[in-house]
C-alpha positions as CSV (number, residue, x, y, z in Angstrom):
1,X,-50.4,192.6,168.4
2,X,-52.0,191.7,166.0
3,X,-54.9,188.7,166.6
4,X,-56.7,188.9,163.1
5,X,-57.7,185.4,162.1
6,X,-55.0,182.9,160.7
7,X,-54.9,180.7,158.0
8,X,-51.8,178.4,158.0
9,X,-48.6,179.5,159.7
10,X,-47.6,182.3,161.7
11,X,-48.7,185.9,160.4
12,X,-47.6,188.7,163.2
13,X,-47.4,191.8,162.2
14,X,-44.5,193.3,164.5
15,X,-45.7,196.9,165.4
16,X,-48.9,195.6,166.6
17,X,-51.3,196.4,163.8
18,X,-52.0,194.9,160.8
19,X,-50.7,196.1,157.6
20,X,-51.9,196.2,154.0
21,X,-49.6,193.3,152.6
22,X,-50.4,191.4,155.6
23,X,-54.0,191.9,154.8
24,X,-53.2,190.6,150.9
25,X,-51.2,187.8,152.0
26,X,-54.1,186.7,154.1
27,X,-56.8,187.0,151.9
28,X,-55.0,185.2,149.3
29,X,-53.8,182.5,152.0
30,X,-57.3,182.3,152.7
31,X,-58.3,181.6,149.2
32,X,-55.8,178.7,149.0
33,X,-56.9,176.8,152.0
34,X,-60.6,177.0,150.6
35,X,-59.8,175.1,147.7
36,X,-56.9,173.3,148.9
37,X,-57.0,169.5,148.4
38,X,-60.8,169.6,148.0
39,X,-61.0,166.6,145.6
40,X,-60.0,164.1,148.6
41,X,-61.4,165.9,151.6
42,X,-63.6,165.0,153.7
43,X,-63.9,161.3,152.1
44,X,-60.2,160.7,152.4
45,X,-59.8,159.4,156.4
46,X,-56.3,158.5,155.3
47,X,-55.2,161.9,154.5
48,X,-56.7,163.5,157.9
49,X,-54.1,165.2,159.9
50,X,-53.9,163.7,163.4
51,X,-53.4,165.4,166.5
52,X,-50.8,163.1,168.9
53,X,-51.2,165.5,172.3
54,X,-52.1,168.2,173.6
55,X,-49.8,170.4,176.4
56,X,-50.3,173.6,178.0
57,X,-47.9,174.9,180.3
58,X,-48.1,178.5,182.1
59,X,-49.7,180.7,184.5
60,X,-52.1,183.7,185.4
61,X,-50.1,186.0,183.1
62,X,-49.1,183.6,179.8
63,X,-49.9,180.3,178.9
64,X,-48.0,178.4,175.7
65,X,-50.1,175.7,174.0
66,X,-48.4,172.9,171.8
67,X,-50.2,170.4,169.8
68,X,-48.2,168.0,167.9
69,X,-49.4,166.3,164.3
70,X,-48.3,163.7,162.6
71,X,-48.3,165.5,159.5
72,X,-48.6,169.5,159.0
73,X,-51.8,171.5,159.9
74,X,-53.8,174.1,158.2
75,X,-55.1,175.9,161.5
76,X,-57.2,178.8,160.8
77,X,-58.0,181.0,164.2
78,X,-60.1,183.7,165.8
79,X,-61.5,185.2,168.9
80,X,-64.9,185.1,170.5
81,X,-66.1,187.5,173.0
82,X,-68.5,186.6,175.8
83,X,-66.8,184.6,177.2
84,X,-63.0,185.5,176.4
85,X,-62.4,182.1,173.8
86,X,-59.5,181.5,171.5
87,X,-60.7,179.4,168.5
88,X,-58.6,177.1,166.3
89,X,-60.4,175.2,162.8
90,X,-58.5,172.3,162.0
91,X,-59.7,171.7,158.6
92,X,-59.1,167.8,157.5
93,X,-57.8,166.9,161.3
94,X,-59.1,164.8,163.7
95,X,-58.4,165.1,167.6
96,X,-58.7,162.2,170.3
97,X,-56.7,164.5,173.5
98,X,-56.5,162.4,176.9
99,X,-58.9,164.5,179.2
100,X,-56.1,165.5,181.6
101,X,-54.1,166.9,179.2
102,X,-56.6,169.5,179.1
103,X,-57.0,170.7,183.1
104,X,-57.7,174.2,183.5
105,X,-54.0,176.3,183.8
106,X,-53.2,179.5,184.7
107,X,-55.1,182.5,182.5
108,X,-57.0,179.3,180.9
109,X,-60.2,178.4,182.4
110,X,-61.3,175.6,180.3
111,X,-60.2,173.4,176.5
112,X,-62.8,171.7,174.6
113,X,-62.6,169.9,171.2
114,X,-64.8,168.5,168.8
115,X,-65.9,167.5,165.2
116,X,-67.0,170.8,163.3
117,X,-67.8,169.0,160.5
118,X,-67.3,165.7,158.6
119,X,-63.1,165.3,158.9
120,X,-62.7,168.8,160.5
121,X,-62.1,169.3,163.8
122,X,-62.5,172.8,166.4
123,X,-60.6,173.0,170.1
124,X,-61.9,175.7,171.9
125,X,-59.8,177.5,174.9
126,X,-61.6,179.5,177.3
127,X,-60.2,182.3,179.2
128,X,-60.4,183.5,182.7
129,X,-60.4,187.0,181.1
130,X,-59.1,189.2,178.5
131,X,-56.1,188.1,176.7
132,X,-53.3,188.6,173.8
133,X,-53.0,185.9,170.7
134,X,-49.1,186.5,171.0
135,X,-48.3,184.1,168.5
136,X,-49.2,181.2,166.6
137,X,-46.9,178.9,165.0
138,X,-46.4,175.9,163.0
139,X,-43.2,174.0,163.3
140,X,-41.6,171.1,162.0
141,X,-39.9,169.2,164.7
142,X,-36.3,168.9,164.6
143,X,-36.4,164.9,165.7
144,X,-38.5,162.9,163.9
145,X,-41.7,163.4,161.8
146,X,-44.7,165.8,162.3
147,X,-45.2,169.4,163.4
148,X,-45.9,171.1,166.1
149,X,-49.0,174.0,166.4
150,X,-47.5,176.8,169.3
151,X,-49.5,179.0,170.3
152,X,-48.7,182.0,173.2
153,X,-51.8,183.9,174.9
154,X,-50.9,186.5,176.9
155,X,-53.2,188.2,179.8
156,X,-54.0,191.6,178.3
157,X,-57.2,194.5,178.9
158,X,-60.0,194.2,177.9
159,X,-59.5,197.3,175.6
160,X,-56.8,195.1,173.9
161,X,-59.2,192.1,173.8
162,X,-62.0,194.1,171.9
163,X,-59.2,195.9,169.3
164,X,-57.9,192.4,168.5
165,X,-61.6,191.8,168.2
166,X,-62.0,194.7,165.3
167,X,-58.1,194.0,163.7
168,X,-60.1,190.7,163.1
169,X,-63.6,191.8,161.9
170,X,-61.2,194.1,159.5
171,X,-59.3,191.2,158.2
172,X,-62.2,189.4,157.8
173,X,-63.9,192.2,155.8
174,X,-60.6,192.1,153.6
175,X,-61.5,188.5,152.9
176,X,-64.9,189.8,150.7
177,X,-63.5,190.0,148.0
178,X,-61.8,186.8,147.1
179,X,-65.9,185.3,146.9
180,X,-66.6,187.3,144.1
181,X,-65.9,184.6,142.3
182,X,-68.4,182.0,144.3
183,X,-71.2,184.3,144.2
184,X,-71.8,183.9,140.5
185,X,-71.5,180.2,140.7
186,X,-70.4,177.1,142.5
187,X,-68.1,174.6,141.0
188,X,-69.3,171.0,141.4
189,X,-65.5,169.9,142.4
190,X,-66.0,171.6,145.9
191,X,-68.6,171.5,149.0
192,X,-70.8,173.5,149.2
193,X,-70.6,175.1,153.1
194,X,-73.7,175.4,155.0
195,X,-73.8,177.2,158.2
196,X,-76.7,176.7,160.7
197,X,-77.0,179.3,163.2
198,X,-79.4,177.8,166.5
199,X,-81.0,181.2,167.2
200,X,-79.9,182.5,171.3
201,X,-78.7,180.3,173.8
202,X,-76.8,180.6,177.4
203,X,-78.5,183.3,179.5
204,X,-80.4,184.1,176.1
205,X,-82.9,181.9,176.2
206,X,-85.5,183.6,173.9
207,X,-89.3,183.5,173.2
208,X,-91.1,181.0,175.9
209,X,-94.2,179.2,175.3
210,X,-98.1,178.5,176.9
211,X,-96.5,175.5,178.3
212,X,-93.1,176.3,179.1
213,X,-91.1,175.4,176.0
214,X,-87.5,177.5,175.5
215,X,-87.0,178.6,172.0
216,X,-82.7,178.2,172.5
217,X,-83.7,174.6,173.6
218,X,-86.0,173.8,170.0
219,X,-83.6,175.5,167.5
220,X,-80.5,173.5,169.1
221,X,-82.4,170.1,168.5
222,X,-84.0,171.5,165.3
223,X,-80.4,172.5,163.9
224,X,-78.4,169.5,164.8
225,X,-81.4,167.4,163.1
226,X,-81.4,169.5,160.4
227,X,-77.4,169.3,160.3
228,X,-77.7,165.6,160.6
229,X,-80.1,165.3,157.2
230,X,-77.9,167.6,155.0
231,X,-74.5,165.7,156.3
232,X,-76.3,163.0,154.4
233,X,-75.0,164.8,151.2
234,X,-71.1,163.8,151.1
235,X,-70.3,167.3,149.0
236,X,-71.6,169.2,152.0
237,X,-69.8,170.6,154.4
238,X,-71.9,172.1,157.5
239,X,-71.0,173.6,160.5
240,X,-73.3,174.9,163.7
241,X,-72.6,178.3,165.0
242,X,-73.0,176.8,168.5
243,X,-73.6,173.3,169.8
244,X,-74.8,173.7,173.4
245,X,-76.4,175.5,175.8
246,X,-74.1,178.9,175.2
247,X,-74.4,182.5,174.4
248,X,-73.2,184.4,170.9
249,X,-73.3,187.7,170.4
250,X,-74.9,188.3,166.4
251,X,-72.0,189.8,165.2
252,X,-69.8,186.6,165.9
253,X,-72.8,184.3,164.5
254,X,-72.1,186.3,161.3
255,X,-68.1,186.3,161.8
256,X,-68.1,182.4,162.2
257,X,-70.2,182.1,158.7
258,X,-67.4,184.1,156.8
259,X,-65.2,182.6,158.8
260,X,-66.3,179.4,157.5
261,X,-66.7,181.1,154.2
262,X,-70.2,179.9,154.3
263,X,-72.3,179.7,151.1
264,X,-75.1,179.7,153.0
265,X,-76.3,180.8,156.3
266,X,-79.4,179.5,158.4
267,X,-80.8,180.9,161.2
268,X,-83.4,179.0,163.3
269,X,-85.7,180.7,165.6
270,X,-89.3,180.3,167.0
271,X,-91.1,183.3,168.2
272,X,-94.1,184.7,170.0
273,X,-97.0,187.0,169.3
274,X,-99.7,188.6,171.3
275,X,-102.4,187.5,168.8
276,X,-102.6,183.7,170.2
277,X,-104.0,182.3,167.2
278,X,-101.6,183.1,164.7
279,X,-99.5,180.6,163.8
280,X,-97.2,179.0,160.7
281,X,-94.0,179.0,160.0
282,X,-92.0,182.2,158.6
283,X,-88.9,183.1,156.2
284,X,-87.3,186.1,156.6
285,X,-84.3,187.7,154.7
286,X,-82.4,190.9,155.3
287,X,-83.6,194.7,153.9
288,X,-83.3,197.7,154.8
289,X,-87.1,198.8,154.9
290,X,-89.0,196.4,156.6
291,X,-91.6,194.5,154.5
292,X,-94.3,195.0,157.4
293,X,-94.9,196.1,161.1
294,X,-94.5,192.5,162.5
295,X,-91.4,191.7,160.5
296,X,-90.2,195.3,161.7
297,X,-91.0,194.8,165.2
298,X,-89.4,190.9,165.4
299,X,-86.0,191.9,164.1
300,X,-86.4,195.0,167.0
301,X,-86.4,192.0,169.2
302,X,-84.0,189.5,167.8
303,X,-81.7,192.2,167.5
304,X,-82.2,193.3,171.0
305,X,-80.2,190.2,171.9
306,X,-77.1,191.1,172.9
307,X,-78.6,194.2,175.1
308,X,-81.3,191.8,177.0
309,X,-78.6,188.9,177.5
310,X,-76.7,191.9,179.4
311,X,-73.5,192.3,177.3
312,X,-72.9,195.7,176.1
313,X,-73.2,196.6,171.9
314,X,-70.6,198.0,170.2
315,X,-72.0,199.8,166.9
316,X,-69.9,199.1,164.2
317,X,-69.1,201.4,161.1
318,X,-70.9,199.3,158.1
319,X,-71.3,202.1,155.3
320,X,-69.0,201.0,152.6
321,X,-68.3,203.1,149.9
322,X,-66.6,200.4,147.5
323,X,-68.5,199.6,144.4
324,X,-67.3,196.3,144.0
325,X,-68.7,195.9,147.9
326,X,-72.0,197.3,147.1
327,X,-72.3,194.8,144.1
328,X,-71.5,191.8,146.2
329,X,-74.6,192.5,148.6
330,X,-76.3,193.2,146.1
331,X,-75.9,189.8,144.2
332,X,-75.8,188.1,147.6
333,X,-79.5,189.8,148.3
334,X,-80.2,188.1,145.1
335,X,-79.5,184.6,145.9
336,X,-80.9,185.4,149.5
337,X,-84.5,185.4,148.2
338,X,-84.4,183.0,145.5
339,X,-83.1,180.5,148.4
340,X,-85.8,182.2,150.2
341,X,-88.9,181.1,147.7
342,X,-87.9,177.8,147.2
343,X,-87.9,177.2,151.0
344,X,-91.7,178.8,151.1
345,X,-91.7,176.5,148.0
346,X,-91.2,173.3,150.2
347,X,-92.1,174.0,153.3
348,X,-95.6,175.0,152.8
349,X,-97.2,171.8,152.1
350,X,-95.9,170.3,154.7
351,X,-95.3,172.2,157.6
352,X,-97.6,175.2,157.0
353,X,-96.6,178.8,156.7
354,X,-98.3,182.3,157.6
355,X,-99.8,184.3,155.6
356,X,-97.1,186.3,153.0
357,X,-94.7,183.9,154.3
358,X,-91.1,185.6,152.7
359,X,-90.8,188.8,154.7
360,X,-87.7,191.0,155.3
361,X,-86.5,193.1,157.5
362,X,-83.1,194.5,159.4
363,X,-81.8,191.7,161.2
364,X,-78.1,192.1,162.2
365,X,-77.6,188.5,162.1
366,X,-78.3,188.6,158.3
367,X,-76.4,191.5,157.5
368,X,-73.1,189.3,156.3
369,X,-72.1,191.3,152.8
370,X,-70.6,188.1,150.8
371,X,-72.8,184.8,152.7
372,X,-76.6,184.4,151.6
373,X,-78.5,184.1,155.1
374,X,-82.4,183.8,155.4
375,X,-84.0,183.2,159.2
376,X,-86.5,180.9,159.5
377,X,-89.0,181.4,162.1
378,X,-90.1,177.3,162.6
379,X,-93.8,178.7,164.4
380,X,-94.9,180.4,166.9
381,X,-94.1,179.0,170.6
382,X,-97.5,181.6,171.8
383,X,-100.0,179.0,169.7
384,X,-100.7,176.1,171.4
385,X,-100.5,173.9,168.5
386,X,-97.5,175.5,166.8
387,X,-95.8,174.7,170.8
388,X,-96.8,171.2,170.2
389,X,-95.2,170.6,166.8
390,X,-92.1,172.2,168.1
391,X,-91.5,170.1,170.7
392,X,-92.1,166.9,168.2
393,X,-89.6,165.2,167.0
394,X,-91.1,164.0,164.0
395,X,-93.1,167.3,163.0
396,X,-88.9,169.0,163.4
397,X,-87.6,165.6,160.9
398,X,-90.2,166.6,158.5
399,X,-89.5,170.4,158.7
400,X,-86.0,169.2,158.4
401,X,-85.8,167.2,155.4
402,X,-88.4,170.2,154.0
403,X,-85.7,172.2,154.1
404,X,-83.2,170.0,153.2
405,X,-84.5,169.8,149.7
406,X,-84.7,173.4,149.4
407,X,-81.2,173.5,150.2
408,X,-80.9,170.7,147.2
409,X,-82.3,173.0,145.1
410,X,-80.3,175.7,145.7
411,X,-77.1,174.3,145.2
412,X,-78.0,172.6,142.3
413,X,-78.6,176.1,141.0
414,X,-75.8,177.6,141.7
415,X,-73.5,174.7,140.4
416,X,-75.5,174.1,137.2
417,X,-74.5,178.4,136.9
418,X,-70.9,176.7,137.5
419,X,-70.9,174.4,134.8
């Protein structure tokens, strides 16, 4: 079976794995639906695809979910792990479901929905445990207008579960190369998509402070504010990696930025030191050899999530021997730091930074080949005044719209490099 992620209709590759053509067709499918109607969306309401129900019919062993549209979809899918979820994007769609549509049923333990950003929207289907992505079609229906999404998950191992798991981080990979392209430069006729990653959440709660303040709790209201000042920019489209109280593992905080096929990736943290009086805000991007001992020893930590939130780590393979691969990371390095300096650039006279405030180091969560990703540490939660400013929400407006304007001038970089 295979469950690599979709972009439009149905793509099953019948013997159960995924092939080389079906590979090729997907990249390239994924390349249209990037740049597919961008001059309308999101500002055209009138073009959104509208969802007319939602129904779910099965039981402990297979469930079959059909959404109808009035006009056809562009679904693109993929599985989360921790817990068991089954993720559709409905770029350009908007969803308004009547809540008992969506009861729990059989092998399904719970469906959510909501905006993932401006005119998309995301329904998220929880399992009860490991499962199958059997199918997922779109359909035009045979009496009157619309379409029809079908989708078929089937109960399965969890050995099956985690091999759909790496069919799709494969498919993904195959994806790389269809951004050569962006990495150069960024045509002004599209948005530019931001992904903000709030760092832990769930039973990962992070670094606590003096006075009792949760890091997951200050980079989820840090990240939506900051999501809220760059939505002001209509030719941005920006996503959150989560947006509640629940746990991701770092290699599907990564996955949903390519997914997303993200031109830039944030991650917010706040951390904690032993030295009480240290305090400042910190940027961080992704090397191979540490820039210091304290950078070193915080991505030991950060990437020590997935092990202290008590799910097991599966290494993954990520020595690539393509050339063309090894020149994307290293152009994507590139824009890494300079997106890196100009955030030093803005945020130090107003929110204050350490001392040697761009630092680098391993961190798994930055370690996505074709997406430029920094992690800003917003202070220390261990200083008593850096806990205070945290838990403001004006000092987190002003360290938002700080960074909002290094965003501004990062983009208009990289489109000025587009003509």
């Amino acid at each position: 079976m295979g469950a690599a992620a979709l972009t439009g209709k149905s793509f099953r590759a019948s013997n159960g794995r995924v092939t080389g053509m079906f590979r090729a067709v997907l990249a390239l499918l994924t390349f249209i639906v990037v740049f597919a109607g961008i001059e309308c969306r999101p500002a055209c309401a009138a073009d959104q695809v509208k969802a007319l129900d939602y129904k779910m019919a099965g039981d402990a062993k297979r469930v079959r979910i059909v959404m109808n549209f009035d006009n056809e979809p562009e679904p693109k899918w993929f599985l989360l792990r921790a817990p068991h979820r089954f993720v559709i994007d409905l770029p350009g769609s908007s969803l308004a479901l009547k809540a008992e549509d969506l009861a729990p049923r059989g092998l399904v333990k719970s469906v959510r929905y909501g905006a993932s950003g401006e005119g998309d929207s995301r329904l998220i289907v929880t399992a009860k445990g490991p499962f199958n992505v059997e199918k997922v079609d779109i359909l035009a229906n045979e009496e009157g207008n619309g379409y029809r999404l079908v989708a078929d998950l089937v109960a399965a191992t969890e050995r099956d579960f985690e091999a759909a798991l790496a069919v799709q981080s494969e498919t993904t990979a195959s994806t790389t190369t269809t951004k050569t392209d962006r990495l150069d430069a960024v045509p002004a006729n599209r948005p530019f998509t931001i992904v903000i990653d709030p760092g832990h959440g769930g039973v990962d709660g992070g670094a606590e402070g003096l006075n009792g303040t949760v890091e997951k709790e200050i980079t989820l209201a840090f990240s939506k504010e900051l999501k809220t000042k760059l939505e002001a920019n209509s030719t941005y489209k920006v996503y959150l990696t989560r947006e509640d109280d629940q746990f991701l593992r770092l290699d599907d905080r990564v996955r949903m930025a390519r997914q997303h096929t993200a031109d830039l990736f944030i991650s917010v943290h706040a951390d904690t030191i032993r030295l009480k009086g240290i305090r400042g805000a910190t940027v961080y991007t992704v090397s191979d050899k540490a820039s210091d001992a304290e950078a070193q020893a915080l991505a030991d930590r950060e990437n020590l999530s997935d092990q202290l939130a008590g799910v097991a780590v599966v290494e993954e393979n990520h020595e690539v021997s393509d050339i063309l691969v090894d020149l994307i990371k290293r152009e994507t390095h590139g824009f890494s730091t300079r997106f890196a300096r100009s955030l030093v650039e803005e945020l130090s006279p107003t929110v204050g930074m350490i001392n040697n405030p761009h630092r680098s180091a391993g961190f798994r969560v930055l370690k996505a080949p074709d997406v430029p990703s920094v992690l800003v540490e917003l202070g220390y939660l261990s200083n008593a005044k850096d806990e205070e400013q945290l838990r403001s929400a004006d000092w987190r407006e002003k360290a938002a719209t700080s960074i909002a304007k290094a965003v501004a001038a990062f983009v208009a970089e990289r489109r000025a490099a587009g003509g």
